[in-house]
Backbone bond lengths (Angstrom), bond angles and torsions (degrees), N, CA, C in turn:
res aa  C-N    CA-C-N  psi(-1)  N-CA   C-N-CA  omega(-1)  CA-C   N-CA-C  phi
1 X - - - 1.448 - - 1.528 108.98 -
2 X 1.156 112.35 124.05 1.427 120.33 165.51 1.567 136.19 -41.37
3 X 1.041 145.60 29.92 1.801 138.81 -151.23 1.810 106.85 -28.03
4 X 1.663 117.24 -17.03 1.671 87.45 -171.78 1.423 110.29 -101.16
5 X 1.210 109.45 142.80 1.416 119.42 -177.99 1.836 115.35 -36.02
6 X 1.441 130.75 160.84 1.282 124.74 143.83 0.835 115.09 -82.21
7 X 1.186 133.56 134.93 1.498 118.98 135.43 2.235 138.65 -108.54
8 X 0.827 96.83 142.00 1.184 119.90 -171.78 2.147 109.91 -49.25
9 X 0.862 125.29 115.94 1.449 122.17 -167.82 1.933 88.16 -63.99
10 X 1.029 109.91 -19.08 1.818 90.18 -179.54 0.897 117.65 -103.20
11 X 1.556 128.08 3.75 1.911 124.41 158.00 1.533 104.15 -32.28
12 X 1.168 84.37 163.29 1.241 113.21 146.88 1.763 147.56 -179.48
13 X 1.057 126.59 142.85 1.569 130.66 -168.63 1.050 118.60 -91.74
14 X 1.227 90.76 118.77 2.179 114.06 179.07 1.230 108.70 -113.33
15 X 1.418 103.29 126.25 1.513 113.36 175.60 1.788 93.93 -114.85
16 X 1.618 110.76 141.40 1.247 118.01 145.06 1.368 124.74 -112.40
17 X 1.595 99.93 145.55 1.480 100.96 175.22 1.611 107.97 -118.57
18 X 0.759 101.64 143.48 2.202 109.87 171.65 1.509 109.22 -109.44
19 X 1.483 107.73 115.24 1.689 98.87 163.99 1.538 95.90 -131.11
20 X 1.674 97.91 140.83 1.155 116.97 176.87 1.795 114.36 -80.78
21 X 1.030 144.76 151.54 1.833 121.83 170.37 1.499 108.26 -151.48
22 X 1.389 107.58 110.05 1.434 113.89 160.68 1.426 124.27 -7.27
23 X 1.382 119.43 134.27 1.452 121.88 167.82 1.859 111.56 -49.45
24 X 1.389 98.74 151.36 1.678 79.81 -171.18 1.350 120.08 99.54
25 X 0.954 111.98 -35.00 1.996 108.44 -157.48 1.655 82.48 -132.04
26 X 0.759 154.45 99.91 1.767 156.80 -156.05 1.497 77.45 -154.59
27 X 1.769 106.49 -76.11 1.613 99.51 -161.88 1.403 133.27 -98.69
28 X 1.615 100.08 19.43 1.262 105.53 161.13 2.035 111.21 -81.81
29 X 1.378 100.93 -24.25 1.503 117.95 175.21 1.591 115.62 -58.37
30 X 1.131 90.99 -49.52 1.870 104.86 -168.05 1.558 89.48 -82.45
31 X 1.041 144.99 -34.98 1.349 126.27 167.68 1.636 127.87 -31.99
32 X 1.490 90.33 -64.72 1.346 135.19 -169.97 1.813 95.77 -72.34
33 X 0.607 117.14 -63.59 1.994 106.41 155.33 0.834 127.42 -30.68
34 X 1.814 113.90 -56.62 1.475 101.36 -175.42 1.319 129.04 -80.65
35 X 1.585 109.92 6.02 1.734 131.57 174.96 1.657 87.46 -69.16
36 X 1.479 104.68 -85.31 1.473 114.07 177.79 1.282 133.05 -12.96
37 X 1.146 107.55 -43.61 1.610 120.31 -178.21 1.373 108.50 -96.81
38 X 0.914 144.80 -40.13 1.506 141.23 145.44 1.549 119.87 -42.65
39 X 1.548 132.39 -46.81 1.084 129.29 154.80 1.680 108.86 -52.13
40 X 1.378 117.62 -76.00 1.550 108.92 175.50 1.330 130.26 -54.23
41 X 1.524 115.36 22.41 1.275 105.69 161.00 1.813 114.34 -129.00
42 X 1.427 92.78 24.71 1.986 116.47 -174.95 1.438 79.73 -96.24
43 X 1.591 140.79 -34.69 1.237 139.07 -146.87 1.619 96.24 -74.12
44 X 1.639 116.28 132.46 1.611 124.20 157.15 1.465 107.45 -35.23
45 X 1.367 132.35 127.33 1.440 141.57 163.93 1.479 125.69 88.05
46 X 1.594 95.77 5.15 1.278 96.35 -164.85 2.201 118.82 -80.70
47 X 0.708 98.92 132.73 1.548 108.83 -153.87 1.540 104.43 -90.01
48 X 1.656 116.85 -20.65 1.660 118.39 -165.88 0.993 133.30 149.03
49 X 1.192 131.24 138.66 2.164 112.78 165.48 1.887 105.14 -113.83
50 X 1.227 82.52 169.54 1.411 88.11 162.88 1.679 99.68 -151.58
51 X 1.444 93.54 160.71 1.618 87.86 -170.00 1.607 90.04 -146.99
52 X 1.674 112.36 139.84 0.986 115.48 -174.10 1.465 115.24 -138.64
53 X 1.685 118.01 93.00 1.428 128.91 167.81 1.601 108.75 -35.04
54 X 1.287 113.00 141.36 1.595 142.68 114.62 1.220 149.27 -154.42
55 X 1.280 139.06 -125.16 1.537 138.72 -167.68 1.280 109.64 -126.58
56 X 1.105 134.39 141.94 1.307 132.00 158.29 1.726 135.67 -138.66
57 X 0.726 130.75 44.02 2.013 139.65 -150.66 0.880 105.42 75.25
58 X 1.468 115.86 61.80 1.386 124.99 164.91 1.610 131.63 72.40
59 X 1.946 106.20 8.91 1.030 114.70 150.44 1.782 133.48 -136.54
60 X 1.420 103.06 151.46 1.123 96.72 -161.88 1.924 120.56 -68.70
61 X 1.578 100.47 153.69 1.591 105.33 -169.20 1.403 98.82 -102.66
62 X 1.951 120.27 164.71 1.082 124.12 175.36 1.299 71.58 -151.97
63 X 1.283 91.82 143.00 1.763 122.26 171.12 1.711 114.79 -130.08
64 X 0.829 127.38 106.98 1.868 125.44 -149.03 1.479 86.38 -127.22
65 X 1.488 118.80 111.75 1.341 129.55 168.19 1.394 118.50 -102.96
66 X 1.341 119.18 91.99 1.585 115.64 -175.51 1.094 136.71 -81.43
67 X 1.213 149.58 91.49 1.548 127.87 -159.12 1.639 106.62 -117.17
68 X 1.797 107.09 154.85 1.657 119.05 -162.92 1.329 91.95 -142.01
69 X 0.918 119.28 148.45 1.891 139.42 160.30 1.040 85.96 -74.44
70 X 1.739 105.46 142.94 1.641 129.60 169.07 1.235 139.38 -97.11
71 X 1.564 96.39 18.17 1.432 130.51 164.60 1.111 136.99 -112.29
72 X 1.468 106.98 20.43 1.461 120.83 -168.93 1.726 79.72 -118.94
C-alpha cells in the first residue's frame, strides 16, 4: 500500500488572508497589494486572487483569496 496521497491534476489550494488597516493607511495598503499580487501571480500554479473590501469599526477589511494548482 502506498502511504502518499493522490492527487488529482484539478485540485486546488486556497489560502485566505484577512488584513485589517487603520484609517489613513487604505492607500499605502492597496499599493502594497498590488506588488503582492503581481508577484503571486509570477508564482508556478498560480490560478488567481480575489480580494474583497469592507468596513469594520471604522476600519477598513481586505480579504485576499489566493488559489494555486497542486501540481505546480
Amino acid at each position: 500500500m502506498d502511504p502518499t496521497p493522490k492527487t488529482s491534476p484539478d485540485e486546488v489550494v486556497t489560502l485566505v488572508v484577512k488584513h485589517r488597516i487603520k484609517p489613513g493607511l487604505e492607500a499605502d495598503y492597496e499599493a502594497w497589494l498590488r506588488r503582492i499580487v503581481r508577484i503571486a501571480g509570477e508564482r508556478p500554479g498560480h490560478l488567481g486572487v480575489d480580494v474583497v473590501r469592507s468596513k469594520q469599526g471604522g476600519l477598513a477589511l481586505f480579504t485576499c483569496v489566493l488559489r494555486y494548482g497542486t501540481t505546480a
